[in-house]
N, C-alpha and C positions, 0 to 999 in steps of 0.2 A: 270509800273511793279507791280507786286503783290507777288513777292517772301517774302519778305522782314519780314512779319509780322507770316509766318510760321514758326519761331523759337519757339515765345511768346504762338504760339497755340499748339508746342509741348508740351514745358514746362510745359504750363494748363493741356494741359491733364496728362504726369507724375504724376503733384502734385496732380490731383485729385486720381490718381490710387491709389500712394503713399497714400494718406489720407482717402482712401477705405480701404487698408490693414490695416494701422493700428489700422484704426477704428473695423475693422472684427480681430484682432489679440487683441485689449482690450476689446472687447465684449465676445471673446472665454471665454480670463482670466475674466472676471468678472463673466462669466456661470460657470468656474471651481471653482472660488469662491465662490459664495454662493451655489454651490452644497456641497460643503465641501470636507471631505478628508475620508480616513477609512484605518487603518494598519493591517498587513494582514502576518501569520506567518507558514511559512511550510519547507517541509522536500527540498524539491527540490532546487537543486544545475543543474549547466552544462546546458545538452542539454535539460533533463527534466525541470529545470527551465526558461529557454528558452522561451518555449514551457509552460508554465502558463502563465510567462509575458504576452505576446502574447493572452493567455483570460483575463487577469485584464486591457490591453489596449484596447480589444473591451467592456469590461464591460464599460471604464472612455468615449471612444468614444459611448455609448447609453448615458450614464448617466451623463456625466460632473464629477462625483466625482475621483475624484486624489486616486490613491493607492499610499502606498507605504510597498513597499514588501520585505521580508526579508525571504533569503532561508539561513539553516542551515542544517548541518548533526550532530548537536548536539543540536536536538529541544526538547529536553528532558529538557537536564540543563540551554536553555536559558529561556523557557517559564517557568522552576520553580522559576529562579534566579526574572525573569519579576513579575510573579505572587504574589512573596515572596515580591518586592520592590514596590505593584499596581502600576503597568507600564506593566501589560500583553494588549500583541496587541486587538484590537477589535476583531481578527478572526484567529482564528487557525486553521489551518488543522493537525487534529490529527492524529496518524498514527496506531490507535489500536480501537477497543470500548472500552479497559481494560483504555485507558488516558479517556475515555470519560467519564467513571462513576468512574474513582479518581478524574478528574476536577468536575464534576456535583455533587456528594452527599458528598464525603469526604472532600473535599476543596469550594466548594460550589463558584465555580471561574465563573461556565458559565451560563447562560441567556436562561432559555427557551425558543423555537421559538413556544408554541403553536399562534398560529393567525400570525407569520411570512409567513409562506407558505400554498399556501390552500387547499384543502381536499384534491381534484383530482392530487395532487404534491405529497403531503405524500401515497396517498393509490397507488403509479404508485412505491412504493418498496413493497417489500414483509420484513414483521416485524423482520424478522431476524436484515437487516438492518438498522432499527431505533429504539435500544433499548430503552425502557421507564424506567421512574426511578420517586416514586411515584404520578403517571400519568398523567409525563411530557417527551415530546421528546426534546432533547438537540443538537441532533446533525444528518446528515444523511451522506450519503455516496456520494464523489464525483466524486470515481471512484476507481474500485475494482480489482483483480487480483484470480486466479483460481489458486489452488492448486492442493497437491497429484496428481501431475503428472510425465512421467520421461521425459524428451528430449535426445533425440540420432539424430545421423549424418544418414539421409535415402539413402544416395549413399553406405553408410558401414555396416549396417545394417536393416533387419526388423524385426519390433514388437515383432515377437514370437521368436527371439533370444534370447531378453533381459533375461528373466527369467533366464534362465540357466546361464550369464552372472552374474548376481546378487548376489550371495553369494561369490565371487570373487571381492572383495574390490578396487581391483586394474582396476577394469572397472568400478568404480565410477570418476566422476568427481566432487570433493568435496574440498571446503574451510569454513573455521569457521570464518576467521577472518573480524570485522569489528569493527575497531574502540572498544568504548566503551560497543557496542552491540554484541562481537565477542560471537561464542556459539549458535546465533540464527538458523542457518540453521542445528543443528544438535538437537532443540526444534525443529525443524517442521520434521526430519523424528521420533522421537519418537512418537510426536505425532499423524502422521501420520500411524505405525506401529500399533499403539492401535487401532485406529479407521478402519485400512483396517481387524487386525485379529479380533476383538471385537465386531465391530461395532458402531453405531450409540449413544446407550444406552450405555456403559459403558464409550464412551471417553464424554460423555455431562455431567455423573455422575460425573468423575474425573475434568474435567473442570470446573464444578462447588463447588469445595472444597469438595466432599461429599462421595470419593472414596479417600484412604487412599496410598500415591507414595506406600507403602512397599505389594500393594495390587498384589495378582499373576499376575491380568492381565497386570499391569505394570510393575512388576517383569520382567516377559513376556516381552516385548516390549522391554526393557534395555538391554535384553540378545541376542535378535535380533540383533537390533544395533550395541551388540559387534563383535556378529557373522559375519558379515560385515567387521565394521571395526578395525583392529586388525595387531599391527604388525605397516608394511611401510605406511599402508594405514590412520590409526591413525595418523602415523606422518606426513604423506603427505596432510589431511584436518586440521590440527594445522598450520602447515606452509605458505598453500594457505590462501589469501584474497576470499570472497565468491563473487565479481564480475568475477574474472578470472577464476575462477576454470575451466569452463565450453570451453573457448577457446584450453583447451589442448585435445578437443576432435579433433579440424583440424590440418592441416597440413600434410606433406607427413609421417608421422611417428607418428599418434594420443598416447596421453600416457593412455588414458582413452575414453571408451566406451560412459557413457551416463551419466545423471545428474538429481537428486533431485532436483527440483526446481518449483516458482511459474514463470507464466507466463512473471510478470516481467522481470526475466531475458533474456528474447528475445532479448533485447537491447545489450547486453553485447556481444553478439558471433560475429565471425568476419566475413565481408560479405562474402557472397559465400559458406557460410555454410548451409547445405541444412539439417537445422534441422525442427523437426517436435515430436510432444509429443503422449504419450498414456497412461491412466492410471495405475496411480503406483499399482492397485491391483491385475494387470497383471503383474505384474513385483516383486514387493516388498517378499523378503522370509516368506513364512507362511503366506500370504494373504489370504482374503478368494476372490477367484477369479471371484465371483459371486458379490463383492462387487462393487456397484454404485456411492457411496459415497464421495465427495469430501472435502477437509478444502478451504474455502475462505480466502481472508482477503481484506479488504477498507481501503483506508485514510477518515475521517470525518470530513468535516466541523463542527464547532462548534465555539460561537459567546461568547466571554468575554463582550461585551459591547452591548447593547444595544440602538446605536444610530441609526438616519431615515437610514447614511449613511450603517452602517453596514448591516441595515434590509434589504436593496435594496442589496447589496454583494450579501447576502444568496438567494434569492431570484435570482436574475441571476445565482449563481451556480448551482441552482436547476433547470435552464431550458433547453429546448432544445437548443437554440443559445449558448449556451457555450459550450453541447458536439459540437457542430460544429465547434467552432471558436479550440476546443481543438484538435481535429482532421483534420481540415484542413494543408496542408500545414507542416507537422511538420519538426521540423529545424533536423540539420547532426544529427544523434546518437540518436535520441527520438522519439519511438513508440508512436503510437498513442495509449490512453487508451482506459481500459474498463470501461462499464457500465452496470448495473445494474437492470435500467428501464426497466419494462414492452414492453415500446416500445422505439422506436429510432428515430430520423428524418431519411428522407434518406440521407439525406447529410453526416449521418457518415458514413462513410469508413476506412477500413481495405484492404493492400493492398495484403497480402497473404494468403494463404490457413489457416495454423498454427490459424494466429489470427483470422480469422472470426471463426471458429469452435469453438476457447477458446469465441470469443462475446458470440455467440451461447450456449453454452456449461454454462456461467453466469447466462443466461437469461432463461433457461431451468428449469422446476420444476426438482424436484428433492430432495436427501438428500446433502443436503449444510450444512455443521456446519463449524462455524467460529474459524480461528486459538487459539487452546487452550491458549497457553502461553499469546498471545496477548490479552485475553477474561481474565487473572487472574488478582487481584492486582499483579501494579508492583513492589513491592519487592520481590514478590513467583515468575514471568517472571526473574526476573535478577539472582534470586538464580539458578532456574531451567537454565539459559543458564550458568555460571558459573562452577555448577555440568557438564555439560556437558564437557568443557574444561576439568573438572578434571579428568572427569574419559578417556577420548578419553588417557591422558597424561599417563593415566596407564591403561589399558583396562581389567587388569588381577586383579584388586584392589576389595577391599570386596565393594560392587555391596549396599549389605543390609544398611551397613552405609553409603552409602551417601541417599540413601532414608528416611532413619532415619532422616536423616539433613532436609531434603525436606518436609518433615512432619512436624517438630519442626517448620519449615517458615510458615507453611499452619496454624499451629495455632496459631500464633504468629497475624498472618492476618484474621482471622476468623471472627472479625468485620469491617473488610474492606468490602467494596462494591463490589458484587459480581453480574455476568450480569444476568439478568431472563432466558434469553434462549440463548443457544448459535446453535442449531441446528434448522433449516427452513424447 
């Protein structure tokens, strides 16, 4: 008989498997080991956080280096509390270029990447996006969003409705509230009011501390706004959170028409909504209708530490296989983002009309200036969304004095760092 001895020859081979894995499972760890580690700090929570994770694990699977990641919706106060105790992460994703040059020349917190990334990587943005600060780049953009635009329901209306709809408050779908930041989405339609009546040249002037709040053409712009909103509709963007606003356009009985918003908020509508955007110049009261012009705004990578591993981060965020692995696949509730590059691989994809036009629409020359408030120091950003609250809270309130206030911040800030260009 020969049966006998094929137990002993299972067993062998078991143990040899057995002692393959673990030898390929202490090999891994000892590759993740001395690849080292790199910590990594941004805004993204939920399904958008998700959906990072998911590139910082195909980053750790090219690279061996271990992330570890920390999503906040209060990356303000923890990277200053970090900053303030040197314990700030190796890399942050900042959510403004205005953190970008108080981190880099004011606080002197981040690491320039000149010889990080190489030519053909930096010259594939157009300079808007990679502000310099004395002639250093510190940060680029790792994925951006399209503004001054309106989104509406296209089973309930088209395009050329909107206008007439417009000075009618109550066909806005509009929240202020968020958190610590609440007031922001009611800085991007001023700002945006100055730059569709004004243009280009006056909202870059203002943008750049150099135009005075109490100036008519801002005057202008405030007075718009009220015109708007006024009354129920005041109190009904005070009330709304600025995620939701925009869902009380469905349902069998919509309370609101259409919504100020960046492209972002795609995410937020509920499915089956057959929304789709057109520029706010078309729309917005007192626009100049012939206006092109759009507000952007990016999140920015930017590097506190300058270790190999951090280098190698920025460097895969900077590439193609990251918009891919970021747009691949995206988990329940998270759009896939935009970009900004020159060119694309084809692997990324947008899976409906709305967003390929907004890719396109990114990536298109053009007049692009970056979110004003966003682009100021943040003291004069938090005053200026703050005055907004207050004045929404009373709409009928002397206008003059709070620009007054607005101004006193502006020079109060006047030696803060200020971006060189905010228009592309």
């Amino acid at each position: 008989m020969t049966t006998a001895p094929r137990p002993r020859n299972v067993t062998a081979a078991v143990l040899v498997l057995w002692l393959l894995t673990v030898c390929a499972i202490g090999a891994g760890d000892a590759r993740s080991r001395a690849a080292g580690s790199v910590t990594v700090l941004a805004t993204w929570t939920g399904a958008e956080g998700t959906a990072f994770r998911k590139v910082l694990a195909d980053f750790t699977a090219e690279s061996g280096v271990n992330v570890d990641y920390q999503g906040t919706t209060a990356l303000r106060e923890v990277l200053l509390s970090e900053v303030g105790a040197g314990a700030s992460p190796d890399v942050a994703i900042l959510p403004s270029a205005g953190e970008v040059a108080d981190y880099a020349v004011r606080k002197k917190a981040l690491k320039s990447l000149d010889g990080v990334l190489d030519r053909a990587r930096w010259d594939s943005f157009d300079p808007l996006w990679t502000p310099e600060f004395d002639g250093h780049a510190y940060a680029f953009p790792v994925k951006a969003d399209l503004k001054s635009i309106v989104w509406y329901d296209t089973e309930r209306h088209e395009p050329g409705e909107l206008a007439a709809l417009a000075a009618d408050g109550r066909s806005w779908c509009a929240g202020m509230g968020d958190g610590a930041a609440s007031g922001w989405p009611g800085t991007d339609w001023i700002e945006d009011i100055l730059l569709q009546q004004r243009g280009r040249g006056v909202y870059e002037k203002w943008a750049a501390g150099e135009l005075p709040w109490t100036s008519p053409e801002l005057a202008a712009a405030w007075k718009t706004f009220r015109g708007v909103f006024r009354d129920g509709a005041a109190k009904d963007a005070l009330r709304l959170g600025f995620g939701g606003a925009g869902q009380r356009m469905s349902g069998p009985t919509p309370k609101c028409a259409m919504e100020h918003q960046g492209t972002f908020i795609r995410g937020s509508y509920p499915r089956g909504l057959a929304a789709d955007f057109t520029d706010s110049a078309r729309v917005l009261p007192g626009a100049d209708r012939r206006s092109t012009a759009h507000e952007v705004s990016a999140d920015f990578a930017a590097m506190f530490h300058a270790t190999p591993q951090a280098e190698r981060l920025m460097r895969y965020l900077a590439s193609d296989r990251a918009r891919t692995a970021w747009t691949a696949d995206p988990p329940e509730g998270a759009r896939p983002p935009f970009f900004v590059n020159t060119s694309l691989p084809r692997s990324v994809h947008y899976p409906d009309a709305a967003s390929r036009r907004a890719a396109a629409e990114l990536r298109t020359p053009g007049a692009r200036c970056l979110d004003a408030s966003d682009s100021m120091p943040p003291p004069l950003r938090t005053a200026f969304q703050r005055a907004v609250l207050k004045f929404l809270s009373d709409p009928g309130q002397d206008l003059t004095a709070l620009l007054r206030e607005l101004d006193r911040v502006r020079e109060r800030v006047r030696d803060a760092p200020w971006l060189p260009h905010i228009c592309g």
